[in-house]
Every structure is written in C-alpha cells, then in structure tokens.
N, C-alpha and C positions, 0 to 999 in steps of 0.2 A: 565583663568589658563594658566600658562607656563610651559608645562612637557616636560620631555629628555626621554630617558634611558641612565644609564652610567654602566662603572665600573668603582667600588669604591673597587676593590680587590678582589670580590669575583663573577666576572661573571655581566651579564645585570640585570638591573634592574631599575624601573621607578622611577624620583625624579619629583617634580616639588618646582618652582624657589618662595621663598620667597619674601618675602618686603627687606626684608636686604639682597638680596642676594644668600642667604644660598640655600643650596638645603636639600630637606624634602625627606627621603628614605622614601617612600610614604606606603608599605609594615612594616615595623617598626613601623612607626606611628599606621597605623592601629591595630597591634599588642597591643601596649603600651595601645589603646583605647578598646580596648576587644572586636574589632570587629570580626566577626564569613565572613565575605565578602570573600571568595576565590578569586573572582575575582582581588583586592585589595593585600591581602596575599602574592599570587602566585608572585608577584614581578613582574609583565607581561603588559606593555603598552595597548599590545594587546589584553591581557584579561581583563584591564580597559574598553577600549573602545566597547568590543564586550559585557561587562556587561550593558549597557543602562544606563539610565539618572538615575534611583537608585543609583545604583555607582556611578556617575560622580557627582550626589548631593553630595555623602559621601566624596567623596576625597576633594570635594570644602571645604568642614565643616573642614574636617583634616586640610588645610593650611588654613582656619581663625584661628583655634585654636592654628596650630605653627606661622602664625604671632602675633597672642596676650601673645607669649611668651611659649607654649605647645611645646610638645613633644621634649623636646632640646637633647634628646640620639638618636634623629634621626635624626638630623641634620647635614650635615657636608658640607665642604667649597666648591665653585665650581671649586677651584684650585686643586683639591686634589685625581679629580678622571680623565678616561676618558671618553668622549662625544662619543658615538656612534650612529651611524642614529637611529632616536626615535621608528624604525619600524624595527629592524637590520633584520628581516626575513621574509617580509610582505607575508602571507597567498598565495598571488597570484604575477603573474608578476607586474610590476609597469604602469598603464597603463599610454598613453604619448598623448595631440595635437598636432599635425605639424600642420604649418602654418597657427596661430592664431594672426599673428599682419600685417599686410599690407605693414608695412614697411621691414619687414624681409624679407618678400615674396619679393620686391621691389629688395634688397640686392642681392637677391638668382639670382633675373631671372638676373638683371645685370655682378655679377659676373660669369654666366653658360653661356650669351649671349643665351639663351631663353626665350619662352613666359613662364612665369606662371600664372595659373590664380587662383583666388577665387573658390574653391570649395561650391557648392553649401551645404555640409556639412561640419559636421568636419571630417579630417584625422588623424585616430587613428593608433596607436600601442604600443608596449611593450616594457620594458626592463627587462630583466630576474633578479632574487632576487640575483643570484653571482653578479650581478653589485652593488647592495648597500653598501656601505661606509658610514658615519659619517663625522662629522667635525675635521681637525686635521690629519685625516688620507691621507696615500699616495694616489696618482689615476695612477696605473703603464702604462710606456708606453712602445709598445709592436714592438719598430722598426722592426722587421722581420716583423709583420705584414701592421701596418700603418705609415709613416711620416707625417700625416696632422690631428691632433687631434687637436679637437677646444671645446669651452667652451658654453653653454647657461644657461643662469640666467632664473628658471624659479618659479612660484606660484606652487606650489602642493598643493592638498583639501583630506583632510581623511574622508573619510565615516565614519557615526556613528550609523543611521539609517537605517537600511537594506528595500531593495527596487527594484522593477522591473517596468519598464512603468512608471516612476516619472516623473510626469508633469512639468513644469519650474516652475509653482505658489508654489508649495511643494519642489521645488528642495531643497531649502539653509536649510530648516530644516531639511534635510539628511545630513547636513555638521558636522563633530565631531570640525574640526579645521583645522587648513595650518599649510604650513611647506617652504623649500625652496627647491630647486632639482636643481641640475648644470647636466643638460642634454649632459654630455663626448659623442661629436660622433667622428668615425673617418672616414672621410668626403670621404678617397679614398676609405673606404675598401665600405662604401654607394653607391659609381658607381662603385665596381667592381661587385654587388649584385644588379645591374640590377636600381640602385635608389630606392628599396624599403629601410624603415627606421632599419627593426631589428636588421640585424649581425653590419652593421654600428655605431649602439648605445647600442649594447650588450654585447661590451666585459667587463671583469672581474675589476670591480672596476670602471664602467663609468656612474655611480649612486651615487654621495654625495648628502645626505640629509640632511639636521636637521638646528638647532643643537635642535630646539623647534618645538612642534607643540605647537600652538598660538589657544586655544578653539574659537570656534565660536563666542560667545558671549565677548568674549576679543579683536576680529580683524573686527570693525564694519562696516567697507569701503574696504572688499578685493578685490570689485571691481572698486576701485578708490587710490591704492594702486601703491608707486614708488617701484622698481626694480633695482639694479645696478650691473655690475659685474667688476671688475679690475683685471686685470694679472699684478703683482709685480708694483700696485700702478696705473699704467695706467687705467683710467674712460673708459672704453673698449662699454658696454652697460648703458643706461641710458633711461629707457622709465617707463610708466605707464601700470597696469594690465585695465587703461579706455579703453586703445587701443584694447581690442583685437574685432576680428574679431566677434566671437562666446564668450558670455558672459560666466557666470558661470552655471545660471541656464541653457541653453543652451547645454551646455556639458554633465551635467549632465542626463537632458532629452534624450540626443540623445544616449549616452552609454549604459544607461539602458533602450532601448529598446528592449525587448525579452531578457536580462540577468541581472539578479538579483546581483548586487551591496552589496556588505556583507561590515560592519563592519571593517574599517584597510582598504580597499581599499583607494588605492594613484591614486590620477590622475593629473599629472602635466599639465598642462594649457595653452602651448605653450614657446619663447623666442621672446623679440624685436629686432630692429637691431642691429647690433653692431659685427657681432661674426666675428672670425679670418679670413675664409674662403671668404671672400666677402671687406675685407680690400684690398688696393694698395701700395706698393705687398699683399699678403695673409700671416695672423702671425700665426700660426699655435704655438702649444703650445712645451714645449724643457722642457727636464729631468732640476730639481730645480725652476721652473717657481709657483709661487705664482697666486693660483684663489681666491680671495673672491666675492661670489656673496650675494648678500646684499637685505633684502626686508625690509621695513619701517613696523614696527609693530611685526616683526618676528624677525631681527636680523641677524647677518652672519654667513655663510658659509664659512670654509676656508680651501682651501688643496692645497698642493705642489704635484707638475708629476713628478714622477720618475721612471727610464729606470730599468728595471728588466733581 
C-alpha cells in the first residue's frame, strides 16, 4: 500500500494511491462500506497505523475494492489536493542516525580536517515535531540565525508494531512501512552548540517528509535500496541504503533498548555522501533553491528554501 495524508479542502486526512492513480479518501470509503472501524473513520494516518494489522487488512480490502472499480464518491485526483508529511504531527520527536554511511563520515572528517571515527554504536537524536513539513512545502531560511543550511537524503521506517528490547531477528516485523526525510541541518548553528546534533537540525520546518509511506510488504529490498538528492537539478547525493554502517534491524535493536517504540514512531536511518557542507567550495543551500530527495520504491520529495 501507498498512503499520504493530504488536504483536499477540508483539513488532513489519509488517502492511499490507486492503480490509476487516483487517490481513495480512505475514511469515505470506509464509510460507503458500513464500516463501524474508528480507527479508519477518524480520517487519521496515525490512527490507521496504531489500529494494528486488523485495520491495515481492512484498508488493504478497501483499495482492492476501489481498484476493481468501488467506492468512486471517494476518489479524487492527486492533482487536486495538498501532500502533507503523512505523519504531519508524529506523537513523538522524530528520532534521527548520524553517521550511518562510511563515506559521509569520510566527507565530514575531510571537510572539518579531523579524525572521525566509527562508533562502536549508533548515534542517535531528534528533531522536534515543528520541524515537520510535507512535500511542496517551503523549508524557511532563517539568515539571522544560520548562512550554511545543507540538505540530507534520507530512509525513514514507521513503527507499527509496538516494542521494547526488539531483537534484530524480530526487528523488520515492527516495521509499518518507509517514508523519505530530507534531514535540513544548519551546519554553523551545529558548531556553535558545542557539535551536538539537536538545535543544529531543529529549527522550524528542517523536517520534509513524505510524500508516501510505502507498507512493508510493498518495499521488499529497504535494505538494498538507491537514494538520491538534487538542488535545482544538480545529482548532489547518489548512494545506496546497502551502505549503511548499522543495518535496519540494527537500529531498531539498539533504540529500543529499555524504551518502548509505539506505533507512528519515525526513525530516519542516517544520509550518504554528497551534502553541501563537505563540497569544494562548501554549497550551502539560497532562498528559491529547489531539493528533491528521491528514494527508489518510495518516490520524491520536493521543496524550495525560502528566507522568511
């Protein structure tokens, strides 16, 4: 399955993407069906997902049934409405990998002229829910604050399966589905906050997601999956999720140790080389500057920075 959230005029609410295209107001449909499912009803991505595989069987039956021609009063085009991040309010912060590709690390220590090494773990943190964005939407840049805002292409995974102490062997069947995450840091204000990652990668709007989450069972290779990102056309990143350092189940494993993983949790996966910051000179991103980050299976992401 390929689900959003959009407006379609009248506030968020969950579609997911037809054979022809079309998008199935997924809430309607169920309606039309006499379904009694709240979870479903309520219009809520997030209350699909935290319904369990009941639900998720029933929305599957709903788009067999609008592909075989059903529920056509709840159909409507995907021109017609707007794409907002499929999670516009996620429950919790958005949790984030640093330095999960070898080669980025590679980029990093080069352009800082220090050592970086391999963490014997992964290195986690957050980005706060005012950072979330959608596809389409601006990513504001905040010149009193930062001049060197840069871009990372990355994999995000949605929990579906709620969990604590999740082995790697059980990880992926905690997986709901992926999504894309353009991880906006702004790279001076990250060394004026000592190089930890939060205020760096948490200003307001430096979270575009979407424009799908891609179910599990519809993205069969997430860990053999290309990546890409361009600034106004420019092939800026170009790697594979084969690369990362620390795999999927791996992340998962290590996150959820002694904290329990709910339902709608994001966790983005790390970025490969490529990013502005580590270019010669350094491209740092400029008010009208075009991002599409791009994942094979998923689809693009796309937003314009602008100076507010």
């Amino acid at each position: 399955m390929r689900l959003a959230t959009v407006d379609a005029g009248h506030g968020a609410v969950a579609v997911a993407q037809l054979s022809n295209g079309a998008l199935l107001l997924l809430n309607a449909a169920a309606g039309a069906a006499g379904s009694s499912t709240k979870a479903i009803l309520d219009g809520s991505l997030q209350s699909i997902i935290a319904g369990g595989k009941t639900v998720w069987n029933e929305v599957a039956t709903l788009i067999e049934k609008a592909n075989a021609g059903g529920f056509a009063a709840a159909q409507i085009a995907a021109n017609s409405v707007q794409f907002l991040a499929p999670l516009p309010r996620p429950e919790k912060n958005v949790f984030c990998v640093g330095r999960n590709y070898a080669d980025h690390i590679a980029e990093g220590a080069r352009a800082q002229k220090v050592t970086i090494n391999v963490t014997e773990v992964p290195v986690y943190f957050t980005k706060p829910r005012t950072a979330v964005v959608g596809t389409g939407a601006d990513v504001p840049l905040f010149p009193h604050i930062s001049t060197q805002i840069d871009y990372e292409v990355e994999l995000a995974l949605v929990i579906g399966t709620p969990g604590r102490d999740i082995s790697k062997d059980a990880a992926m069947d905690h997986i709901f589905g992926y999504t894309i995450i353009n991880d906006i840091t702004a790279r001076d204000v990250q060394r004026r906050h000592g190089g930890q990652f939060f205020k760096g990668k948490g200003l307001d709007g430096s979270c575009p997601m979407g424009p799908w989450i891609v179910t599990a069972d519809d993205m069969p290779t997430p860990q053999a999956t290309a990546l890409r990102c361009y600034v106004n056309g420019d092939l800026r990143q170009n790697g594979s999720t084969a690369d990362m350092i620390f795999d999927i189940p791996t992340l998962i494993a290590s996150l959820s140790q002694g904290m329990k993983l709910e339902p709608g949790d994001i966790l983005a996966t790390g970025t490969p080389s490529g990013v502005g910051y580590a270019m010669t000179p350094p491209q740092f991103l400029t008010d009208g500057d075009e991002v599409i980050c791009e994942i094979d299976g998923i689809g693009k992401l796309i937003n314009r920075v602008r100076t507010v």
